[in-house]
C-alpha positions as CSV (number, residue, x, y, z in Angstrom):
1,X,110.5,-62.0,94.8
2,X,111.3,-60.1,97.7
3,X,111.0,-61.7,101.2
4,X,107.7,-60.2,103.7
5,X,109.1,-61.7,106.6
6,X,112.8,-60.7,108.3
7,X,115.3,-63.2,107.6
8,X,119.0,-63.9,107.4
9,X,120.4,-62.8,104.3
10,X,123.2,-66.0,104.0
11,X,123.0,-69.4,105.2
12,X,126.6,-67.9,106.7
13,X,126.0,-64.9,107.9
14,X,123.1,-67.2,109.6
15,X,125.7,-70.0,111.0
16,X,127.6,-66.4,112.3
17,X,125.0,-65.6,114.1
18,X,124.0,-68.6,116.0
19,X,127.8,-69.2,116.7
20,X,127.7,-65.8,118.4
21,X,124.2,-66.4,120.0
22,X,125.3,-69.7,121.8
23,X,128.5,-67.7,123.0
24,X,126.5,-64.9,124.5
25,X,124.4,-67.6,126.0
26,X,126.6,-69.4,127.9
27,X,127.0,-66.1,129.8
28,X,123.6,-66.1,131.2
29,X,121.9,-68.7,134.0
30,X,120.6,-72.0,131.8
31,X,117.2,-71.5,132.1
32,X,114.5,-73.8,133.1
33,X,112.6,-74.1,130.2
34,X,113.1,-72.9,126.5
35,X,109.6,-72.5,124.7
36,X,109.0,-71.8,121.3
37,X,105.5,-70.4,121.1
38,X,103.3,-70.6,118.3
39,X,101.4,-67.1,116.9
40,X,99.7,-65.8,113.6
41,X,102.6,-64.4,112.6
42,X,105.8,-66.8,113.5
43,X,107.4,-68.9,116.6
44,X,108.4,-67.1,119.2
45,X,111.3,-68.3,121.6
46,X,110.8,-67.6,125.1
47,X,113.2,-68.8,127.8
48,X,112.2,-69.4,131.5
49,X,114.2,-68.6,134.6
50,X,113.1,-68.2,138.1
51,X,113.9,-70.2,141.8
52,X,111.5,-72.7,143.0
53,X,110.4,-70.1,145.6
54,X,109.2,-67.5,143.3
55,X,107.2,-70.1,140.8
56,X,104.1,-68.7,142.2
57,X,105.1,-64.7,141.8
58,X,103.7,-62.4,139.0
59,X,106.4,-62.7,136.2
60,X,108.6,-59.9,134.5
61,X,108.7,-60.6,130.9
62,X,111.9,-58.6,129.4
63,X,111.6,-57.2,125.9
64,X,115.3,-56.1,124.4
65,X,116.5,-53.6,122.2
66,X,117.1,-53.3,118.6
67,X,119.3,-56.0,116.4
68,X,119.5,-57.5,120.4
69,X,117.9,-60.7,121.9
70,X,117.6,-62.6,125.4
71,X,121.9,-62.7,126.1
72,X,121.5,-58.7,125.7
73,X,120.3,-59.1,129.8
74,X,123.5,-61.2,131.3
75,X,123.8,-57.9,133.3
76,X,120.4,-58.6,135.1
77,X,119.0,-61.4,135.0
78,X,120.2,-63.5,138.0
79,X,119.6,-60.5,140.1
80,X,115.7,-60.4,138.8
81,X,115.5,-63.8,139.0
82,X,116.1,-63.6,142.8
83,X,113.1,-62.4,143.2
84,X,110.7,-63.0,140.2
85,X,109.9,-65.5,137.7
86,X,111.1,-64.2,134.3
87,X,110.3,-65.0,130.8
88,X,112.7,-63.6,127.9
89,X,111.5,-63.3,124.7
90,X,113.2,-62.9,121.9
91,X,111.4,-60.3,119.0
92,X,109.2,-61.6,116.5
93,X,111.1,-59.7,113.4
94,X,114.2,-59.2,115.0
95,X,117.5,-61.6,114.9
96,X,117.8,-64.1,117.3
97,X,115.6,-67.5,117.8
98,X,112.0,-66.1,116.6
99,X,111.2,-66.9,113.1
100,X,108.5,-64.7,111.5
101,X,106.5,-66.5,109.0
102,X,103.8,-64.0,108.0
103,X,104.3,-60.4,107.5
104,X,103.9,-57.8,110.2
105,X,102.9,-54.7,108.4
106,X,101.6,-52.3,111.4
107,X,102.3,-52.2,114.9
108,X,99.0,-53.4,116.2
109,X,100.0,-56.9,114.9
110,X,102.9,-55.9,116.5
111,X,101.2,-55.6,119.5
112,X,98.9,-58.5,118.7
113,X,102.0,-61.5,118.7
114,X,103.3,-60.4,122.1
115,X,99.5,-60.8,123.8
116,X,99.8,-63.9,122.3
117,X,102.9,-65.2,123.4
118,X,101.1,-63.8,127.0
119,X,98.4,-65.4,126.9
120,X,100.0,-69.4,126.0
121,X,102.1,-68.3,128.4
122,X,99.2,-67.9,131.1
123,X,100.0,-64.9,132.1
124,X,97.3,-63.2,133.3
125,X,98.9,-60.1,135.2
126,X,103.0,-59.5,133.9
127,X,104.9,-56.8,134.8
128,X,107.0,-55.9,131.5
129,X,109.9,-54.8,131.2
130,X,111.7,-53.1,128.2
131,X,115.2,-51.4,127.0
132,X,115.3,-49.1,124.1
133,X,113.4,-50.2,121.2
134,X,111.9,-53.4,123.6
135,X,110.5,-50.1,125.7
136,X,108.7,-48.8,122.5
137,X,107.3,-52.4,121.9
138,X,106.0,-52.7,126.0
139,X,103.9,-49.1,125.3
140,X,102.9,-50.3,121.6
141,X,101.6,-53.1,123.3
142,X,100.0,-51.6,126.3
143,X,97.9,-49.6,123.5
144,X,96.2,-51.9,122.2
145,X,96.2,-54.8,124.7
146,X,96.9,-53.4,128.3
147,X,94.7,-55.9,129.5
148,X,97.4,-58.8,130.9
149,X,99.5,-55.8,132.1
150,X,100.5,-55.5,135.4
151,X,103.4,-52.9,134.9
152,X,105.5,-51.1,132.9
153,X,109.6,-50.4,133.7
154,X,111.3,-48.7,131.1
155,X,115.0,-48.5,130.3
156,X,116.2,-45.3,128.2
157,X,112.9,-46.3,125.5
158,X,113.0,-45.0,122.3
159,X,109.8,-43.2,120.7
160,X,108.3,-43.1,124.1
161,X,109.2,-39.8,125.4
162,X,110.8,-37.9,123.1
163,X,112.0,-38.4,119.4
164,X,115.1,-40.1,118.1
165,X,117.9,-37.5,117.9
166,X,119.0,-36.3,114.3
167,X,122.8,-37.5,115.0
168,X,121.2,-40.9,115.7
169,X,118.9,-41.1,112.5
170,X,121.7,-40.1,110.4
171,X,124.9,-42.9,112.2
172,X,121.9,-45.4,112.0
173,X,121.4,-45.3,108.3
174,X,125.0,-46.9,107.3
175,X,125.7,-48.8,109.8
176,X,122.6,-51.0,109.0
177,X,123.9,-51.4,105.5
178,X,125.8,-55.4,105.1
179,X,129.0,-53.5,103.2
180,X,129.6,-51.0,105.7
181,X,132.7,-51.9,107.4
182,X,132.3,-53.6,111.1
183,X,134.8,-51.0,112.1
184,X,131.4,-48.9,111.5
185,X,129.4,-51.1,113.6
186,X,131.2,-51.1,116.5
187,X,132.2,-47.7,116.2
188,X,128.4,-46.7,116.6
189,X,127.6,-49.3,118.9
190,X,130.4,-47.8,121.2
191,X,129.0,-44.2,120.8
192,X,125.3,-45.4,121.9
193,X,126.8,-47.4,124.8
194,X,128.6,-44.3,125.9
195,X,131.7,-45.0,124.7
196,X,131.8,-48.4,126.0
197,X,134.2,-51.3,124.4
198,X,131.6,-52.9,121.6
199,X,133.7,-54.9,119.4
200,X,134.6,-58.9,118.8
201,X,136.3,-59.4,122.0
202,X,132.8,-58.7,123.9
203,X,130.6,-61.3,123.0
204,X,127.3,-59.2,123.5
205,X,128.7,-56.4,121.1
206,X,129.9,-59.3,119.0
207,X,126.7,-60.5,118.4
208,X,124.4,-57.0,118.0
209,X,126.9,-56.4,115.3
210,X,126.5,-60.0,113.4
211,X,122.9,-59.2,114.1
212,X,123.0,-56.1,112.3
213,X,125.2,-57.2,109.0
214,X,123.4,-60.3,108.8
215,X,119.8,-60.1,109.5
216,X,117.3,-58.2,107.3
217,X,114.3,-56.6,109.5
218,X,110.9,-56.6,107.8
219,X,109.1,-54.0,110.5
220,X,107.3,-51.2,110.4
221,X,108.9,-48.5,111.5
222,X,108.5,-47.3,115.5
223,X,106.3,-44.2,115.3
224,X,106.9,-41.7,117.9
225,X,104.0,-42.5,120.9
226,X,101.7,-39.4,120.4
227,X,100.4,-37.3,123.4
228,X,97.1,-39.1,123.2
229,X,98.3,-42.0,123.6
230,X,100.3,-41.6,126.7
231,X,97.6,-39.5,128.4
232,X,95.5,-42.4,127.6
233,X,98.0,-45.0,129.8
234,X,96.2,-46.5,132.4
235,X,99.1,-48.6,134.3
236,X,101.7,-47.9,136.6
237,X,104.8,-47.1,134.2
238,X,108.4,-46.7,135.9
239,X,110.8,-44.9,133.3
240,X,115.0,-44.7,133.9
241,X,115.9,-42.5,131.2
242,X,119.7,-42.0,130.6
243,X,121.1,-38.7,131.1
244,X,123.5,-39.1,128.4
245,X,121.7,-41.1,126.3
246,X,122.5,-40.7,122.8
247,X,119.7,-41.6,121.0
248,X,117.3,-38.6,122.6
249,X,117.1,-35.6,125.5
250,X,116.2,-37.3,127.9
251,X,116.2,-34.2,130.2
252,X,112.6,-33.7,127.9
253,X,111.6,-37.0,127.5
254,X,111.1,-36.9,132.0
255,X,109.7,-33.9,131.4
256,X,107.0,-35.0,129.0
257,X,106.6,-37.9,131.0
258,X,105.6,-36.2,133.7
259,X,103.4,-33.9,131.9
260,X,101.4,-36.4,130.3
261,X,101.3,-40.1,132.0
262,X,98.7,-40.5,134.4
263,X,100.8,-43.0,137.2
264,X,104.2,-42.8,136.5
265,X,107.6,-42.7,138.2
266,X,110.4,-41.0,135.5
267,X,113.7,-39.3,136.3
268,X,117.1,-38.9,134.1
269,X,120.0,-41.5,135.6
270,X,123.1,-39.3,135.9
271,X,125.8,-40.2,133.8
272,X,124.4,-43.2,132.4
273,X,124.2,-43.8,128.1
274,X,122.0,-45.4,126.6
275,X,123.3,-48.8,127.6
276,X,121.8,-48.1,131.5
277,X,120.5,-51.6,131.9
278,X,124.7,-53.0,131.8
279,X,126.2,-50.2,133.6
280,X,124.4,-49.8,136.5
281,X,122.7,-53.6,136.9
282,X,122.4,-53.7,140.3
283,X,120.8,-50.3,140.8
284,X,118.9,-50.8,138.0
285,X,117.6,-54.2,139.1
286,X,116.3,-52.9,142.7
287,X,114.4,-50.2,141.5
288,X,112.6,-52.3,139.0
289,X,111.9,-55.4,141.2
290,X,111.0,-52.9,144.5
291,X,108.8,-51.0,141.8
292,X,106.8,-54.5,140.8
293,X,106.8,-55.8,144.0
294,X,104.7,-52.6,144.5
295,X,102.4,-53.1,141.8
296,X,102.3,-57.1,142.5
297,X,99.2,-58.8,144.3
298,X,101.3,-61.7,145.0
């Protein structure tokens, strides 16, 4: 019988995995609390950082990107965390510390898990922040349960803006396959980071590629956001799209941002890939936290 639910596909590749994860870890500021949250569909593991002076701020909850999980952000989060409370959640269906019990088999439900990690989580106004396929999943959420949303800041988001390039679709397909080769891994992780270093030696890479040859997601596939539903946005959104991002043009994904989101603040970051969030952290973090801040009522 064939599993609903994503999983690990060896109690090896498994132990692999968790080595890697702990490494990438230890990379990143221990964080006050780690919570594992109870919803319909599995536990979801949700880590806690902040400074005593900002435990009364609005929160930025960070959402990650594909095959990725909380370490993927050791590029931002003590700067953020300066600042703002922050809550890192690892996605229900993807590898990491979540374990999906019951199948997700549409995206409202993948909409509905993440309100309810929100709402144990008290958080009545978050400002959300998302890279890649972690941007699709802020949007997905903020159409069908806007309501605890503060914000919306967007790294290079898949789906969103415009559609997943063919090049992409077609590198993707093997190197999600266990047999491929980690030479084939890397070798695509390196062309979506721009060309980046993404292999053993870099503990990040090292574990996105584990991730990739080891864990078996059970998801529906991201559809692209249609116009309706983007005309239909009713929160500030703040959108750094990569100008040589791999995975899309972003040159039209600003465009049609412009075009069809109500409040929204989108422009193309020159010579950044898809990987925008590690190579420019710094820039990246000010624009996000000055772009909360603005939308804070704390």
């Amino acid at each position: 019988m064939k599993s609903e639910t994503g999983h690990f596909t060896s109690k090896a590749g498994e132990a692999e995995f968790k080595n890697a994860y702990n490494e990438a870890m230890a990379l990143i500021p221990k964080p006050n609390e780690t919570k594992d949250i109870q919803t319909k569909y599995g536990t979801v593991r949700v880590y806690y950082f902040t400074e005593e002076k900002n435990r009364d701020k609005e929160p930025i909850v960070l959402l990650p990107g594909r095959s990725a999980s909380t370490p993927m952000w050791e590029p931002n989060l003590e700067g953020l965390m300066k600042e703002r409370p922050i809550y890192a959640i690892d996605l229900l269906g993807e590898p990491g510390m979540s374990i999906q019990i019951v199948a997700i088999d549409n995206r409202q439900v993948q909409a509905e898990w993440l309100n309810q990690v929100l709402e144990e989580l008290n958080s009545d106004r978050a400002h959300i922040v998302g890279v890649s396929i972690g941007g699709w999943t802020a949007i997905n959420l903020a159409r069908y349960y806007p309501e605890r949303i503060a914000s919306i800041s967007l790294l290079d988001p898949v789906f969103v803006f415009a559609p997943i390039s063919l090049k992409m679709i077609a590198l993707s397909i093997p190197a999600s396959v266990p047999v491929i080769p980690r030479a084939i891994r890397e070798k695509m992780l390196s062309y979506i980071s721009g060309g980046a270093k993404a292999d053993k030696s870099e503990p990040i890479a090292k574990l996105i590629e584990s991730a990739m040859r080891n864990y078996k997601l059970k998801l529906p596939a991201p559809d692209q956001i249609r116009v309706e539903d983007l005309k239909k946005i009713d929160l500030p959104i703040l959108a750094l799209m990569a100008e040589n991002s791999t995975m899309h043009n972003s040159k039209k994904a600003v465009e049609n941002g412009k075009k069809y989101v109500k409040d929204i603040d989108i422009e193309s970051w020159p010579n950044a890939s898809h990987a925008i969030n590690g190579e420019y952290p710094e820039e990246v973090n000010s624009r996000i936290l000055v772009f909360v801040k603005k939308h804070s009522r704390d």
